[in-house]
N, CA and C atoms of all chains as a GROMACS GRO file, in nm:
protein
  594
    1UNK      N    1  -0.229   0.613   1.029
    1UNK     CA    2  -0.179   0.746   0.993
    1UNK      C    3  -0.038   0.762   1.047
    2UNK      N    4   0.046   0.789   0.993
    2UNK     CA    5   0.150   0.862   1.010
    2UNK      C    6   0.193   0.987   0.982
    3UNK      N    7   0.237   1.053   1.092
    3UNK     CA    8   0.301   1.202   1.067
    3UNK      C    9   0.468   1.197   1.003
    4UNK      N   10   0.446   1.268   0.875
    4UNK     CA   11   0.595   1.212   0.813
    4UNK      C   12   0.680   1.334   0.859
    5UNK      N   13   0.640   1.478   0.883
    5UNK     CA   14   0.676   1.637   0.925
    5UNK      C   15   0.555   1.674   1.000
    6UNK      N   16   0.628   1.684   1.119
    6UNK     CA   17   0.525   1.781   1.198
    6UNK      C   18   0.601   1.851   1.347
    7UNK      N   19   0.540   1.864   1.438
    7UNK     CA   20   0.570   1.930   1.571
    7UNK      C   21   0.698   1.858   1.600
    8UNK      N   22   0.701   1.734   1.602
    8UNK     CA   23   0.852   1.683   1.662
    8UNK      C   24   0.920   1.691   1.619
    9UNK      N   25   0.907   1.728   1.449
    9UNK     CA   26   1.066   1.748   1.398
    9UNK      C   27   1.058   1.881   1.361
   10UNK      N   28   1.013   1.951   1.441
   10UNK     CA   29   1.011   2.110   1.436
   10UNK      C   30   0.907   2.194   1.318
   11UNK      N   31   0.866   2.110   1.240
   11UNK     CA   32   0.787   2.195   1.168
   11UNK      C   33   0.725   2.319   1.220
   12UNK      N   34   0.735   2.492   1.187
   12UNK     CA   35   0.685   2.562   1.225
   12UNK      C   36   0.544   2.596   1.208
   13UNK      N   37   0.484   2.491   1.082
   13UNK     CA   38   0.348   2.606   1.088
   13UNK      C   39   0.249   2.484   1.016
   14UNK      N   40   0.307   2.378   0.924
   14UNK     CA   41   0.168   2.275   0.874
   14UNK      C   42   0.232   2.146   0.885
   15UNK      N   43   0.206   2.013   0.920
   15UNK     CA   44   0.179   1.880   0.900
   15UNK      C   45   0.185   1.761   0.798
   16UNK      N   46   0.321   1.711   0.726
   16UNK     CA   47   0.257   1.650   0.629
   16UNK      C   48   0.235   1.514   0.686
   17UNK      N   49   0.115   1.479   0.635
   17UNK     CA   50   0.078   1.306   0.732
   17UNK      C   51   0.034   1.244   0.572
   18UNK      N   52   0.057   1.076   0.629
   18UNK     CA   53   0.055   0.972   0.512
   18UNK      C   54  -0.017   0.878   0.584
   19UNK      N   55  -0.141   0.832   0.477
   19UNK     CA   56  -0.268   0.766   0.532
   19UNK      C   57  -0.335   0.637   0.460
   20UNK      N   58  -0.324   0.521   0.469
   20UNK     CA   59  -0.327   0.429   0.352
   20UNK      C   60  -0.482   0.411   0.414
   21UNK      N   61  -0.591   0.362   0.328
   21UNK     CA   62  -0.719   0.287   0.353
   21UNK      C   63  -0.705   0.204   0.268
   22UNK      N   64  -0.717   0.058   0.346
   22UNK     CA   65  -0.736  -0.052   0.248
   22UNK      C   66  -0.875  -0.063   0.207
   23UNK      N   67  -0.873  -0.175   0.115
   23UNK     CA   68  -0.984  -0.165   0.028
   23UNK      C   69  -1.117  -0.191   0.134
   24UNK      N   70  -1.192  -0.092   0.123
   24UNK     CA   71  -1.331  -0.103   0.174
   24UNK      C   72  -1.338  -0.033   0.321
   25UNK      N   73  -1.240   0.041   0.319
   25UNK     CA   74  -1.204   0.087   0.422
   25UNK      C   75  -1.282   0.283   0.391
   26UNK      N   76  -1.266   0.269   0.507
   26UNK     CA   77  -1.250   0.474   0.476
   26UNK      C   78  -1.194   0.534   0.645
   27UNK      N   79  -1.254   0.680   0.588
   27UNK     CA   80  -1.156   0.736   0.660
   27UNK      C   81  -1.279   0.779   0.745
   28UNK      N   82  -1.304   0.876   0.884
   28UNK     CA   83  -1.469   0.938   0.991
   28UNK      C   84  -1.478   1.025   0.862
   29UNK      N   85  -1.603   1.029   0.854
   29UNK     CA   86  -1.677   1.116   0.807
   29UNK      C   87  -1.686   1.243   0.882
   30UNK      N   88  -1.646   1.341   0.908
   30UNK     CA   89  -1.636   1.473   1.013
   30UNK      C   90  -1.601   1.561   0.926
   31UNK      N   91  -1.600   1.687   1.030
   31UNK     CA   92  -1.565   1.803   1.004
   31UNK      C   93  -1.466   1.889   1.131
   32UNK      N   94  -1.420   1.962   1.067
   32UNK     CA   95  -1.347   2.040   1.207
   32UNK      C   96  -1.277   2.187   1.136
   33UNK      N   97  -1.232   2.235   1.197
   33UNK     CA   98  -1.186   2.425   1.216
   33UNK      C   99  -1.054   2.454   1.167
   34UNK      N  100  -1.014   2.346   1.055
   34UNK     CA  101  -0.932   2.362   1.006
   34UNK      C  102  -0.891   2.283   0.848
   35UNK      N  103  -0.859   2.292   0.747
   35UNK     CA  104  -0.832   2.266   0.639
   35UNK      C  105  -0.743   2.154   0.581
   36UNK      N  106  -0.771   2.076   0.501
   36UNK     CA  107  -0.663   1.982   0.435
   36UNK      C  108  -0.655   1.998   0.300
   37UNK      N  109  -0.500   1.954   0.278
   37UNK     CA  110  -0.462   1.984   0.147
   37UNK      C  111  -0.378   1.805   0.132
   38UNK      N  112  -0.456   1.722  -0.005
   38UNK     CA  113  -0.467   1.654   0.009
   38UNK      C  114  -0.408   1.591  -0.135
   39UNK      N  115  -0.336   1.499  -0.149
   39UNK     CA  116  -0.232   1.473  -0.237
   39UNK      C  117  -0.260   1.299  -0.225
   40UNK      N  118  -0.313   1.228  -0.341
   40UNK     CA  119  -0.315   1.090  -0.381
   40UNK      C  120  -0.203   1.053  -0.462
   41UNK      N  121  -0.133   0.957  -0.339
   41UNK     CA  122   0.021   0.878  -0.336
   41UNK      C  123  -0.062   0.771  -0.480
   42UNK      N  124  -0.137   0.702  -0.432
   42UNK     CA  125  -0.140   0.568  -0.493
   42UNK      C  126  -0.260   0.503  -0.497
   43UNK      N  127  -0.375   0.432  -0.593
   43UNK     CA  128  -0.483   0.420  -0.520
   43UNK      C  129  -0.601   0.496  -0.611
   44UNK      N  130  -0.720   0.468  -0.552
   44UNK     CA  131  -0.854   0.550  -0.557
   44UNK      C  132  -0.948   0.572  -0.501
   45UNK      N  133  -1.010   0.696  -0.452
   45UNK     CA  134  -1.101   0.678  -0.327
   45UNK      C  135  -1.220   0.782  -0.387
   46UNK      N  136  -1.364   0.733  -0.350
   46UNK     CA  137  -1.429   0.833  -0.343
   46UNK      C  138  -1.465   0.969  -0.202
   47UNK      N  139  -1.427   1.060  -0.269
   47UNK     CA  140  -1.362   1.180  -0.198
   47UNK      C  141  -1.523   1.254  -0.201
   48UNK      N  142  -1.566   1.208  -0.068
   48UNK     CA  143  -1.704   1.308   0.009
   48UNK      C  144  -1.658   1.468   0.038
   49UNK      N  145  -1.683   1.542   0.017
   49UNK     CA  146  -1.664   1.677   0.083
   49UNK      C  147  -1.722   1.811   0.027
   50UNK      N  148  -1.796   1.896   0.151
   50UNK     CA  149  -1.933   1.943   0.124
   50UNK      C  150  -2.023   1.940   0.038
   51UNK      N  151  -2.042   1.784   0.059
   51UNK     CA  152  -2.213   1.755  -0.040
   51UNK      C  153  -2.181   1.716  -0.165
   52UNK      N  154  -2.014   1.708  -0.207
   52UNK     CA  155  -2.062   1.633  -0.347
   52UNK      C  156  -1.920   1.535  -0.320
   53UNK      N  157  -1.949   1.423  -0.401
   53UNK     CA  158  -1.855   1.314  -0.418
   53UNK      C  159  -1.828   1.298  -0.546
   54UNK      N  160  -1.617   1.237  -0.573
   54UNK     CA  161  -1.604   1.250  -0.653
   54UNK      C  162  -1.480   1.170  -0.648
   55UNK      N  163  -1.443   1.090  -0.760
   55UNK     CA  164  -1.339   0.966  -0.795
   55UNK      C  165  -1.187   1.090  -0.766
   56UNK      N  166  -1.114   0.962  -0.687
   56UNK     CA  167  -1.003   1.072  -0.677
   56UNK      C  168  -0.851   0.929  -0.695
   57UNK      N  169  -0.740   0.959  -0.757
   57UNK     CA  170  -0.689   0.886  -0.755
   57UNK      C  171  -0.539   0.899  -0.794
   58UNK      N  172  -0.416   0.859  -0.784
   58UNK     CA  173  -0.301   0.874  -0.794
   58UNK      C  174  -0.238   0.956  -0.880
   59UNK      N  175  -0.199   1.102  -0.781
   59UNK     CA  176  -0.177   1.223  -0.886
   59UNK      C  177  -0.274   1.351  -0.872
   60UNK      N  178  -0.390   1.318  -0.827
   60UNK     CA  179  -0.503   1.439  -0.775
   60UNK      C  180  -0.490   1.458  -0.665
   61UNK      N  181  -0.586   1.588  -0.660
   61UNK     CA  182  -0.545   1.686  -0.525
   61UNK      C  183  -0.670   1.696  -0.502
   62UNK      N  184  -0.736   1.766  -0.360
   62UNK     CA  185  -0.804   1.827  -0.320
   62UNK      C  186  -0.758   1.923  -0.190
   63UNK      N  187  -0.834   1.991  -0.228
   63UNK     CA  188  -0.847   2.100  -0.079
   63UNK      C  189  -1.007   2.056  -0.011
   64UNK      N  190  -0.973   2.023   0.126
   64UNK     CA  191  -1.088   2.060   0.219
   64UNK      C  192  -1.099   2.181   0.287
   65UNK      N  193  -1.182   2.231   0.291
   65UNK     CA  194  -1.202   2.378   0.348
   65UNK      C  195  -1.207   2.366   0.456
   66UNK      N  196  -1.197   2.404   0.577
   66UNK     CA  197  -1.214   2.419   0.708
   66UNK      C  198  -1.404   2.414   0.713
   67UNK      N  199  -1.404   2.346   0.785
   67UNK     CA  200  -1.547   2.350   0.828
   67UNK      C  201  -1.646   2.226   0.714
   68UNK      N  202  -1.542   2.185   0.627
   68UNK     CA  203  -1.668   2.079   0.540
   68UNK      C  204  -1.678   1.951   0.605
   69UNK      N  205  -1.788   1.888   0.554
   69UNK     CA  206  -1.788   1.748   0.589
   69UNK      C  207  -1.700   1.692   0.488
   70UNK      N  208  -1.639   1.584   0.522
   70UNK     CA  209  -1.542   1.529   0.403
   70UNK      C  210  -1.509   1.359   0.478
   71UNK      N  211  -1.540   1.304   0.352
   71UNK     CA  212  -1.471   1.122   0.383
   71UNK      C  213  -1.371   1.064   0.329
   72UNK      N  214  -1.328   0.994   0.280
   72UNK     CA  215  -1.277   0.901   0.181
   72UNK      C  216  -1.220   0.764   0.182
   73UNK      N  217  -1.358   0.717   0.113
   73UNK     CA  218  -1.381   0.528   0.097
   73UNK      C  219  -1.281   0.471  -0.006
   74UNK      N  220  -1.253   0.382   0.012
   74UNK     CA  221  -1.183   0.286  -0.088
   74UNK      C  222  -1.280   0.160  -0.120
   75UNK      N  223  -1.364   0.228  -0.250
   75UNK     CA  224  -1.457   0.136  -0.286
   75UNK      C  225  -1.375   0.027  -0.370
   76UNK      N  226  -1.233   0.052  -0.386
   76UNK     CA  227  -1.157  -0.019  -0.500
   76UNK      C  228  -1.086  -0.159  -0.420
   77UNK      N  229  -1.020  -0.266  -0.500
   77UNK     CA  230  -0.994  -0.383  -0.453
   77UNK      C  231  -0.823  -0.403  -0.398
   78UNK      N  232  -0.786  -0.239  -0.407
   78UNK     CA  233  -0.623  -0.186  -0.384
   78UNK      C  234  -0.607  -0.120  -0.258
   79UNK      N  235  -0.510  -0.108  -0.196
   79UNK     CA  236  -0.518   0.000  -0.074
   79UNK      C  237  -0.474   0.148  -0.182
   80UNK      N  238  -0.530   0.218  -0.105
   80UNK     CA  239  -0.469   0.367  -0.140
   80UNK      C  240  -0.455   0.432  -0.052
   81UNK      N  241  -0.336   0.493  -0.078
   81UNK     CA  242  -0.198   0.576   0.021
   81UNK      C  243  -0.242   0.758  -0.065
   82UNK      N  244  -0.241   0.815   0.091
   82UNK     CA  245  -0.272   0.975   0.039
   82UNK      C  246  -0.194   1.055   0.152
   83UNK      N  247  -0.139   1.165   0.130
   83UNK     CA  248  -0.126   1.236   0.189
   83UNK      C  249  -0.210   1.349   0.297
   84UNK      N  250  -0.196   1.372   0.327
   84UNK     CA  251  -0.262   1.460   0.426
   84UNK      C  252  -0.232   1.613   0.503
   85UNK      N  253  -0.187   1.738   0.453
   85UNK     CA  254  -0.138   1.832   0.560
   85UNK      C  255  -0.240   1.941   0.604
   86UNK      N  256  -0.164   1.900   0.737
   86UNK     CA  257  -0.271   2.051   0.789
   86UNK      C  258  -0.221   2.130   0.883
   87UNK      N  259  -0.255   2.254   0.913
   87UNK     CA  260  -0.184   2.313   0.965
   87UNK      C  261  -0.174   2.279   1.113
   88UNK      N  262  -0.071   2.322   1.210
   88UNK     CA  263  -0.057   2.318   1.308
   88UNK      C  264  -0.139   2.369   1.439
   89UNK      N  265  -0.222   2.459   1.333
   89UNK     CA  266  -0.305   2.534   1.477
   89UNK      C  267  -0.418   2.501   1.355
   90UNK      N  268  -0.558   2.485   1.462
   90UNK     CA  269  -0.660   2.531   1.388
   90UNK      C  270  -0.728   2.675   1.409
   91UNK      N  271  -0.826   2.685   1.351
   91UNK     CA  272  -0.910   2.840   1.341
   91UNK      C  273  -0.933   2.904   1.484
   92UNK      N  274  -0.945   2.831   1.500
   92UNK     CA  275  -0.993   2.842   1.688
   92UNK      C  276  -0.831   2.852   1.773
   93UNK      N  277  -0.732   2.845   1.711
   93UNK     CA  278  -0.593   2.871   1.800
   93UNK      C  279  -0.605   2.772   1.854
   94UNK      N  280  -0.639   2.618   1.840
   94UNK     CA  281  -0.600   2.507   1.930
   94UNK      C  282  -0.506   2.437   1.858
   95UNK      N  283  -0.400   2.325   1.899
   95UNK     CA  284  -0.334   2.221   1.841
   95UNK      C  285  -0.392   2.181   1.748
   96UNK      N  286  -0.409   2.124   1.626
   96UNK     CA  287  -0.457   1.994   1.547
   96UNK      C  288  -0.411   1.874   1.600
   97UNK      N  289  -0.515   1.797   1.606
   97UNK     CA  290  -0.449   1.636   1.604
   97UNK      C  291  -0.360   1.600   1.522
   98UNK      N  292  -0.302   1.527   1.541
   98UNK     CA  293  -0.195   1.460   1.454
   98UNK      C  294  -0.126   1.570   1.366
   99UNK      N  295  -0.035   1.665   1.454
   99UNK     CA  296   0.021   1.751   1.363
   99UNK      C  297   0.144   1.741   1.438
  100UNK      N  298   0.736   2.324  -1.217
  100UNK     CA  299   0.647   2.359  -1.126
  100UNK      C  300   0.516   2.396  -1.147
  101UNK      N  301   0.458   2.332  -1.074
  101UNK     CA  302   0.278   2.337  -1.103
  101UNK      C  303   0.254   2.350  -0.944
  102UNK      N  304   0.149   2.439  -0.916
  102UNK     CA  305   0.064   2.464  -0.810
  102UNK      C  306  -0.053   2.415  -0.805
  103UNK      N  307  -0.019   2.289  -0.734
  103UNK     CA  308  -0.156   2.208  -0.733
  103UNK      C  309  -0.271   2.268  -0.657
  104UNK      N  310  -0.228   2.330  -0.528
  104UNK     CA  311  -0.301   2.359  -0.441
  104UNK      C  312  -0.252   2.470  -0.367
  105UNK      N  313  -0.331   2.627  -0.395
  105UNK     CA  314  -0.239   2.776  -0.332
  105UNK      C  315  -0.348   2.842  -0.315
  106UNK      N  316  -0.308   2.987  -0.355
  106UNK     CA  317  -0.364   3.104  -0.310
  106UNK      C  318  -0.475   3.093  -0.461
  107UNK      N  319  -0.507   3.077  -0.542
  107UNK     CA  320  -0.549   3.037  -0.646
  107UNK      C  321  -0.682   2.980  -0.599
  108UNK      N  322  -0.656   2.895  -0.534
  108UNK     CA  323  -0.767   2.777  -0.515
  108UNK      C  324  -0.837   2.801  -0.409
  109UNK      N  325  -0.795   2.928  -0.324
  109UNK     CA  326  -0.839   2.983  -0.157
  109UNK      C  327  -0.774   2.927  -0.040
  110UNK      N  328  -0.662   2.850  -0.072
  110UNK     CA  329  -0.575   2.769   0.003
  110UNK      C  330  -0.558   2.898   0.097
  111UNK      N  331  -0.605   2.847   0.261
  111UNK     CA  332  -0.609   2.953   0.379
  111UNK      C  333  -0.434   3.027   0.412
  112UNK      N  334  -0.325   2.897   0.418
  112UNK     CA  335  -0.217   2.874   0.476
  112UNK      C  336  -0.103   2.825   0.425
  113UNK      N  337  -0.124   2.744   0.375
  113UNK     CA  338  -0.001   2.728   0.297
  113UNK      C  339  -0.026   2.583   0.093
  114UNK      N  340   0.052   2.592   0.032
  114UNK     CA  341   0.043   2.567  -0.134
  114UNK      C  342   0.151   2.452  -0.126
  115UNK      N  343   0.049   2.356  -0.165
  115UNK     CA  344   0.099   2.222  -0.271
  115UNK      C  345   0.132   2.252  -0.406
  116UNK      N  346   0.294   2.233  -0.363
  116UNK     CA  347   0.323   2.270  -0.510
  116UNK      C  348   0.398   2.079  -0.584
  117UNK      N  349   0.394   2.062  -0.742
  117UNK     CA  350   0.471   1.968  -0.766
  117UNK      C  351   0.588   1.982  -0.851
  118UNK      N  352   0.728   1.924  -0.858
  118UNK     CA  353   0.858   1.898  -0.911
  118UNK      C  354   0.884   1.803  -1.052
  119UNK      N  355   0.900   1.833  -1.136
  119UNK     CA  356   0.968   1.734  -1.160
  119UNK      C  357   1.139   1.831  -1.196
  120UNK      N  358   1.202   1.683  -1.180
  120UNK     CA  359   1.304   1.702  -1.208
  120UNK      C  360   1.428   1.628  -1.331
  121UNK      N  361   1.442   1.645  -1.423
  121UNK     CA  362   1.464   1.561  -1.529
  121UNK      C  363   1.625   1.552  -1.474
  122UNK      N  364   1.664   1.422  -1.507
  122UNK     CA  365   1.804   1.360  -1.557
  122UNK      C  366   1.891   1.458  -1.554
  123UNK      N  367   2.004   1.484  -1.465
  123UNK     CA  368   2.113   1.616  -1.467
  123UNK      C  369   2.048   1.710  -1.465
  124UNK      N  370   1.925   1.723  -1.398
  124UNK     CA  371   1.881   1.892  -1.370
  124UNK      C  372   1.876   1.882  -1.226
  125UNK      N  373   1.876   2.017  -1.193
  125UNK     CA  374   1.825   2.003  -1.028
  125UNK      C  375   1.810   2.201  -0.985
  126UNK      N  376   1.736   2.243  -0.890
  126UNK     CA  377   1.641   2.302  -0.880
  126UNK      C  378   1.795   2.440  -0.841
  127UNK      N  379   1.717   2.559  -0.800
  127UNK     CA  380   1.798   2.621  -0.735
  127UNK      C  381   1.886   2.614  -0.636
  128UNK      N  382   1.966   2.649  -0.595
  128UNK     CA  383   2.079   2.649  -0.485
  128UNK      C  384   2.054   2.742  -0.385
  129UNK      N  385   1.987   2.751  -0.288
  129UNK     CA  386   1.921   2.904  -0.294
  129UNK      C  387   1.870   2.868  -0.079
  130UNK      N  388   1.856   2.981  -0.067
  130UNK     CA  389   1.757   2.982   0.086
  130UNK      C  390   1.676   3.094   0.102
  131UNK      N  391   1.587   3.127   0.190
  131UNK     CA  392   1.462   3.222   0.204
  131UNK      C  393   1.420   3.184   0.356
  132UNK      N  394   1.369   3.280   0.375
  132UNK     CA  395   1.282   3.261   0.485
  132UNK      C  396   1.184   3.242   0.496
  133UNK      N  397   1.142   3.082   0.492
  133UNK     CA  398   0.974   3.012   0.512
  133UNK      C  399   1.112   2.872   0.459
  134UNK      N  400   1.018   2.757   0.549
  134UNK     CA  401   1.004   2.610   0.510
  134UNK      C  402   0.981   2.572   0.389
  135UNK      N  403   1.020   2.434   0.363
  135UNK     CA  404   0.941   2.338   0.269
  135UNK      C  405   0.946   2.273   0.352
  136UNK      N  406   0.875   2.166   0.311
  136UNK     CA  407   0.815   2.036   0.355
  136UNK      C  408   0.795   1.943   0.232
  137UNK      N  409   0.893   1.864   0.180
  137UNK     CA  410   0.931   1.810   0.064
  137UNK      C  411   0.873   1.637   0.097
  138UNK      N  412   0.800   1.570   0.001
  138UNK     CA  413   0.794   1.440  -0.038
  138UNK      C  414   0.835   1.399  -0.163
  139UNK      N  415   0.913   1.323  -0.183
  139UNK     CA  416   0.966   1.244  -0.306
  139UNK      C  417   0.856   1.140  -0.359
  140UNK      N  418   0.794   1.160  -0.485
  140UNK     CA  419   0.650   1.123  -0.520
  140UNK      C  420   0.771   0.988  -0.604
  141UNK      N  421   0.862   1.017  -0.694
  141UNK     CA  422   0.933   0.906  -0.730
  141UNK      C  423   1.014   0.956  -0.805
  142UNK      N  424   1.121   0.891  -0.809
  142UNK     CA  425   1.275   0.910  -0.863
  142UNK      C  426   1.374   0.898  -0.719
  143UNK      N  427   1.466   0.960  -0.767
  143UNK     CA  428   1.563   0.993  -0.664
  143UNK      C  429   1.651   1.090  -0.702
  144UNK      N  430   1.713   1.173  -0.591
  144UNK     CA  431   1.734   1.273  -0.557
  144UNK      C  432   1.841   1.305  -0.490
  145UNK      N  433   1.972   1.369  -0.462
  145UNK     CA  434   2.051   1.385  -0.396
  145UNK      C  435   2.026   1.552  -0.334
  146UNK      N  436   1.980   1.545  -0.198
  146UNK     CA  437   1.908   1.620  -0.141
  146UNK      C  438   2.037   1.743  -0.036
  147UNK      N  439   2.115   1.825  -0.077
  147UNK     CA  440   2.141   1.905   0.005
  147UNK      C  441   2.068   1.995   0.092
  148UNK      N  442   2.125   2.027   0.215
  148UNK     CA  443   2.050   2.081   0.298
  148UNK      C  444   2.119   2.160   0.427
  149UNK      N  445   2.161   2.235   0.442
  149UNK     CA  446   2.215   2.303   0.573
  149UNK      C  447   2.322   2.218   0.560
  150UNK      N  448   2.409   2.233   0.429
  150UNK     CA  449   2.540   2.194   0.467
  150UNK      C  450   2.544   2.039   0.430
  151UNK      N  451   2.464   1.975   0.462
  151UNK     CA  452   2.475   1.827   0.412
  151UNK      C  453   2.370   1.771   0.310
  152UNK      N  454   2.415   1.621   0.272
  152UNK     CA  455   2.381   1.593   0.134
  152UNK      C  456   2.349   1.447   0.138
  153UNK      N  457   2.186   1.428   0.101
  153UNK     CA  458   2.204   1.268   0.180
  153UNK      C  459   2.082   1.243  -0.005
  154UNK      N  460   2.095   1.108  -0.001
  154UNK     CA  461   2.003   1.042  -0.105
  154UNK      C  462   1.838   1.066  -0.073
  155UNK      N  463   1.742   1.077  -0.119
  155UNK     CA  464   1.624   1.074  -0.068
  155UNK      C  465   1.538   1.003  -0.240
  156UNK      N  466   1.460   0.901  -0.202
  156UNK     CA  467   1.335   0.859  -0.344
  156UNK      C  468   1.223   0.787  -0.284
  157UNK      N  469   1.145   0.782  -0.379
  157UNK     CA  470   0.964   0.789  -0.359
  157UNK      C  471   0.936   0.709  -0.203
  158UNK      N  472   0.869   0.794  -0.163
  158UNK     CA  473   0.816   0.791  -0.020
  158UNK      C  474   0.888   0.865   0.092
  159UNK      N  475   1.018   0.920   0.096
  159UNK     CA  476   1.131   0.976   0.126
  159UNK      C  477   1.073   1.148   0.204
  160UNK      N  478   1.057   1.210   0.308
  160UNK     CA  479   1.023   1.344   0.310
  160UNK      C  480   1.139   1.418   0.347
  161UNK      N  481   1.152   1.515   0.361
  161UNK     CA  482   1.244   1.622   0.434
  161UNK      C  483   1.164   1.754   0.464
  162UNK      N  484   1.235   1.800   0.614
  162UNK     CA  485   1.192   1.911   0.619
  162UNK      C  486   1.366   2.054   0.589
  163UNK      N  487   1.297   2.126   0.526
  163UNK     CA  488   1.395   2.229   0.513
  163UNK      C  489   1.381   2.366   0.546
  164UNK      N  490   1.463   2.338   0.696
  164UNK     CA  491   1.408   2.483   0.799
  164UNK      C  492   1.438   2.667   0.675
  165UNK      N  493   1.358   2.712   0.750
  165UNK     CA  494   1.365   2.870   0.722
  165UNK      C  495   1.510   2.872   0.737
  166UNK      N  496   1.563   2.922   0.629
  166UNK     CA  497   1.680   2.962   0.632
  166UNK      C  498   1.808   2.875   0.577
  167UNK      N  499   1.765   2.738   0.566
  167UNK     CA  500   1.850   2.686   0.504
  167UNK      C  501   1.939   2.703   0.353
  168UNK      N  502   2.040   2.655   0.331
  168UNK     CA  503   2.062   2.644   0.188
  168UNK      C  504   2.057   2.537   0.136
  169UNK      N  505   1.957   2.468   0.043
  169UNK     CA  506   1.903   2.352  -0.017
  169UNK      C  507   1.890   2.364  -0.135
  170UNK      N  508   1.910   2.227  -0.209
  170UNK     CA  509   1.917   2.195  -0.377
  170UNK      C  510   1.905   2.064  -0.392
  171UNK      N  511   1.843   2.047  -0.492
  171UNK     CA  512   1.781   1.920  -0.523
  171UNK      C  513   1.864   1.905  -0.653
  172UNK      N  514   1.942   1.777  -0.660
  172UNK     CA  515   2.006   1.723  -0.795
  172UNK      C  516   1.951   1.601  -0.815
  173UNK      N  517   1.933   1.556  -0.965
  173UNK     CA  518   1.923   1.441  -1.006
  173UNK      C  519   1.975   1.381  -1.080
  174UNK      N  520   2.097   1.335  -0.984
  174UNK     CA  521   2.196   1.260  -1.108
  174UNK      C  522   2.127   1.117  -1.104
  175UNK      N  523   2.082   1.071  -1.121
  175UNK     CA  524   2.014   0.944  -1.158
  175UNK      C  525   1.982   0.918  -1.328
  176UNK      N  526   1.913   0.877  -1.403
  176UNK     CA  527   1.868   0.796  -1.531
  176UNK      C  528   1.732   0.881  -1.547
  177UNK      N  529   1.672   0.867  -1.451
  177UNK     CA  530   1.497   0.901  -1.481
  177UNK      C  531   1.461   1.032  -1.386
  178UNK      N  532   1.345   1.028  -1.479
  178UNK     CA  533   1.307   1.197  -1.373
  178UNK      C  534   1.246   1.168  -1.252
  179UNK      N  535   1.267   1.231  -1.192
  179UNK     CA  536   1.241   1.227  -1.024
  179UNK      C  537   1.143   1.384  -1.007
  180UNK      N  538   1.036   1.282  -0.908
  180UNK     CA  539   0.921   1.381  -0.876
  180UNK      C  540   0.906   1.415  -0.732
  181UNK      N  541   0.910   1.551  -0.680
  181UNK     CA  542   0.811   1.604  -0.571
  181UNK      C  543   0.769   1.707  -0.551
  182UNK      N  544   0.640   1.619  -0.442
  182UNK     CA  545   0.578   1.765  -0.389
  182UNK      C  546   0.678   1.826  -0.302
  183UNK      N  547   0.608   1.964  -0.306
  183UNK     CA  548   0.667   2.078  -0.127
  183UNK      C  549   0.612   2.188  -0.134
  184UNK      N  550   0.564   2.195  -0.008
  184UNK     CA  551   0.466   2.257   0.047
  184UNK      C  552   0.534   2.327   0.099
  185UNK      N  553   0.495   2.467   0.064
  185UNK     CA  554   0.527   2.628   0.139
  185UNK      C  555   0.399   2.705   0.200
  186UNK      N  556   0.436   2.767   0.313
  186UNK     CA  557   0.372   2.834   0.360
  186UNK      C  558   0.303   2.951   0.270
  187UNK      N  559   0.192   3.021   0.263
  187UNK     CA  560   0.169   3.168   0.217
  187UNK      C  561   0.222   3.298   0.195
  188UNK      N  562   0.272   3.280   0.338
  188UNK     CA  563   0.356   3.416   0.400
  188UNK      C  564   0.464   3.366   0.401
  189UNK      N  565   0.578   3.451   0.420
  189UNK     CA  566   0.747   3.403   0.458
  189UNK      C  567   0.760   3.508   0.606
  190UNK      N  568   0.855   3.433   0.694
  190UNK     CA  569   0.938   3.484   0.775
  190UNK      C  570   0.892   3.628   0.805
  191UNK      N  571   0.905   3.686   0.710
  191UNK     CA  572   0.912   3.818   0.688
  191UNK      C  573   0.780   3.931   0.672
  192UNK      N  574   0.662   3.777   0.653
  192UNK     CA  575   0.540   3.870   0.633
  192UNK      C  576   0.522   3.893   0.476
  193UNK      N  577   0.627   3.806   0.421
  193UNK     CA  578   0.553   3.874   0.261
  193UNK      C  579   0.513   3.758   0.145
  194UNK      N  580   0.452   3.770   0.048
  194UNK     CA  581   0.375   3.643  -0.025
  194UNK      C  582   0.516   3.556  -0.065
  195UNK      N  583   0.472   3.418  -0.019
  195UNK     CA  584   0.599   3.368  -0.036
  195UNK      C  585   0.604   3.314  -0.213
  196UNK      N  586   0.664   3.347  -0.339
  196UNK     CA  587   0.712   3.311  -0.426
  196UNK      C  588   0.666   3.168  -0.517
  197UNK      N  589   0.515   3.134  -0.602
  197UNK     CA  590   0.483   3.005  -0.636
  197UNK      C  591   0.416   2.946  -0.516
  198UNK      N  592   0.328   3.064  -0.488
  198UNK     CA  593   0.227   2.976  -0.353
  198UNK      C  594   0.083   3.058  -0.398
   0.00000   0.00000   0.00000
């Protein structure tokens, strides 16, 4: 993961991060108190998040809601590169990781 | 401009929006109070910003503080694409404009 905008270069308020999974790879399966807004660079992944899965791939978006479970595998034989932002604080007023 | 991801979709905080930019076009000249947070999805771009003016293409981010004056030209051949992400609110407390 890389943070491409965030806290060190002053961003005031969300995170954009860039995240490749090579093939057969994925990303924790978790949840947490804050939201992603989620942008496919390149690639295809199946995109877990609250309870349903669904082909996602260069050019689609998703939103994760704060609080879902959410994954995303690279069942494909390519790496795929996605974006990632989230905000700087979560729900709870703490830091986010990697913001 | 297309709003991939905003107030539309229940987006909590801030809207994925996407660019394109065709051959000798380029966006407003303009500043406000709220950020972008710009990625160059592909093309290229001659990116003003608080006074200066640097090249930016695909994979390329910038951040463009509250308050700046920024414009995106594309003197290049081909159309050039990005996202940028705005906050909800502006500076000011009010719906920020294509979010």
């Amino acid at each position: 993961m890389q943070i491409m905008v965030g806290r060190a270069d002053a961003a005031p308020s969300f995170a954009l991060r860039h995240f490749i999974v090579e093939p057969g790879g994925h990303t924790p399966r978790h949840s947490h108190p804050y939201e992603h807004e989620v942008y496919v660079v390149a690639g295809s992944l199946a995109a877990e998040c609250d309870g349903s899965v669904k082909e996602v791939s260069g050019g689609d978006v998703l939103l994760v809601p704060s609080g879902a479970v959410h994954q995303f595998v690279n069942q494909s034989s390519s790496p795929a590169r996605f974006l990632c932002v989230v905000p700087l604080e979560s729900d709870c007023g703490e830091d986010v990781p990697g913001s």
